[in-house]
N, C-alpha and C positions, 0 to 999 in steps of 0.2 A: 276258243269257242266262237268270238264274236269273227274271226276271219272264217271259220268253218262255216258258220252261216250267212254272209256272205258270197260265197262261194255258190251255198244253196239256190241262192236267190238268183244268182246271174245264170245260173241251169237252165229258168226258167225261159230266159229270153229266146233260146233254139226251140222250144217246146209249141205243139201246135193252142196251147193255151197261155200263153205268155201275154194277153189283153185281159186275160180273167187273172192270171197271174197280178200285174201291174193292180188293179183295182184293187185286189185284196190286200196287196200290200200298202198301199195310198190309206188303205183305210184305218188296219190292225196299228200299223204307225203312229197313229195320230192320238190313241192312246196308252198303246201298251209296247211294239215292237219297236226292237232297236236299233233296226237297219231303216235308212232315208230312201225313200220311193224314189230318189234320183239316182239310186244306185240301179236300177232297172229301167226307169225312165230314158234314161241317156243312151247307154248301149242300144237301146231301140228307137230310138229315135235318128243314131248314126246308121243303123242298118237300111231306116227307113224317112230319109230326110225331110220329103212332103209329106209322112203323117206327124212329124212335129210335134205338130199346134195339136191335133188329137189326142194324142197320148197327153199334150199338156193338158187338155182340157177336162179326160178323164181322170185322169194325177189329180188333179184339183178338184173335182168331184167329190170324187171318193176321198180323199182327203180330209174336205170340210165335213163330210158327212160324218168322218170318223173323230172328226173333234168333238162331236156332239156325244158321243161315246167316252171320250175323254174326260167332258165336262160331264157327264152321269154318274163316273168311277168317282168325279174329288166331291159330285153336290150330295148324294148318296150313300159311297161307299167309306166315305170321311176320312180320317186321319191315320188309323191303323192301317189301312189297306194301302195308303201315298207314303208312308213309309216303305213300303216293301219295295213300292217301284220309283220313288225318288228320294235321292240323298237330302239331308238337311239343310248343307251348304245352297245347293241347288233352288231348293223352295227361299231360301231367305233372299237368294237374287233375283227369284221371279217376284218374291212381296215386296221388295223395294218399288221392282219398276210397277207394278198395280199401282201401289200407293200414288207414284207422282205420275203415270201416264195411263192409268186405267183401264181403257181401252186399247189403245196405242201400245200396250204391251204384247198384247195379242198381236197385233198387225207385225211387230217385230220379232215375235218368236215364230212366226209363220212365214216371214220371210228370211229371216238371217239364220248361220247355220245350227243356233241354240237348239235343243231338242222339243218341235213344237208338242210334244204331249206333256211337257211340262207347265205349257202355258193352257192348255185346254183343261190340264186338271184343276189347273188353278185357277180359273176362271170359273168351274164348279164348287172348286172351295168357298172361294169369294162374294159368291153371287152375282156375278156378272150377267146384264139384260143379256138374253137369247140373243135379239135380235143385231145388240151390237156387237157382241159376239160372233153371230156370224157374217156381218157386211167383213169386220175387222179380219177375220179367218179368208172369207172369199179377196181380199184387196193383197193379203198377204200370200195365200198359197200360189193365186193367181199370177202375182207378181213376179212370184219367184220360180214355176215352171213353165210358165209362157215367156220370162227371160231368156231360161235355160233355152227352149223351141228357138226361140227365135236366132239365138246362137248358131244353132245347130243348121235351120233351115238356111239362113245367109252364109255361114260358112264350111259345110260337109263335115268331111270326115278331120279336118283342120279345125275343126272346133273344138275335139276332144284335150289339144293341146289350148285351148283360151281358155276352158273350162278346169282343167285343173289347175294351170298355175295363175290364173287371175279372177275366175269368177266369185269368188268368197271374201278375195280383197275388196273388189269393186262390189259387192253384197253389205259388208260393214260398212264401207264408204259411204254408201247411200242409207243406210240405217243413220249413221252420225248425221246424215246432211237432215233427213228425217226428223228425228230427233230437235236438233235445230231449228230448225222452222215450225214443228208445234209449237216449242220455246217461247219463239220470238210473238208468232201468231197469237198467243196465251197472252203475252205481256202486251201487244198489241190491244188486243181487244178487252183489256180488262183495264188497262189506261182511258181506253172511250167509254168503259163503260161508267167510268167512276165521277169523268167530268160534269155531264149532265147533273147527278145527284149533289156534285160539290157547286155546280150554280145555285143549287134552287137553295141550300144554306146560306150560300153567299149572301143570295135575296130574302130571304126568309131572316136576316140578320138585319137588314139596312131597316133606320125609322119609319116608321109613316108618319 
């Protein structure tokens, strides 16, 4: 089923509606359909190597827009309904990473190849700010279909080969380094923040 529609989807690219095609797909994605807007993105962006950065930018549009859709289904349609369209397993690795990265969960399920309407639902389960929700969505979709474009645009029809067999390794790679660096920036900044307070004990401790 899931290769049959597939299939469907890539019809669309020869069709003289294949930009309204892309958009609907960028968007239905984001919370409910199960085929990745880059499965359409790509093939037309090889057929058409300087609109690229367009289709990227439309992909990312309609994308983020669609997150918001996403988040409406988990802040509204609540728990009965996120059953139907995610497994169990699935939500218990999106509430980990909420828990320890928040925000930064979103920015990683919209960029790596996990399935971003899992993170859009759960970010209306959770209550997740709008607003950071969607800079996090826009830094993440953006990220990762303006990568794609850019692939595409510097290397033609040779792209299609860096794209299947490296672009997703080198996608996790950059999530892990991701990753890392809030880490460290966390620990960083929560070290300064503590010094100041442990002076004024320090002082607040000595005689007068």
């Amino acid at each position: 089923m899931f290769a049959e529609l597939k299939e469907s989807v890539l019809v669309i690219v020869h069709s003289p509606y294949s930009l309204l095609g892309l958009i609907f797909i960028s968007f239905i994605e984001s919370a409910f359909f199960p085929i990745p807007p880059d499965t359409l993105m790509i093939p037309l962006s090889l057929l058409n190597p300087p609109m690229a950065y367009t289709y990227a930018l439309l992909t990312t549009i309609s994308s983020v827009a669609g997150g918001f859709l996403g988040y409406a289904i988990g802040n509204k349609g609540g728990k009965p309904i996120v059953r139907r369209i995610i497994s169990d397993h699935k939500m218990q690795r999106v509430r980990a990473l909420y828990q320890k990265y928040d925000v930064w969960a979103v920015t990683m399920g919209a960029f790596t190849p996990l399935p971003y309407k899992v993170f859009t639902i759960a970010a209306g389960l959770m209550d997740l700010n709008l607003r950071r929700f969607a800079l996090a969505s826009f830094i993440g979709r953006g990220g990762r279909f303006f990568a794609v474009a850019t692939i595409i645009f510097l290397f033609g029809e040779t792209a299609q080969h860096i794209l299947s067999e490296y672009f997703e390794v080198a996608v996790i790679t950059m999530s892990i380094l991701l990753i890392g660096s809030i880490a460290l920036a966390n620990t960083i900044l929560s070290s300064k923040s503590r010094q100041p307070s442990e002076i004024v004990e320090k002082r607040s401790e000595q005689p007068l």
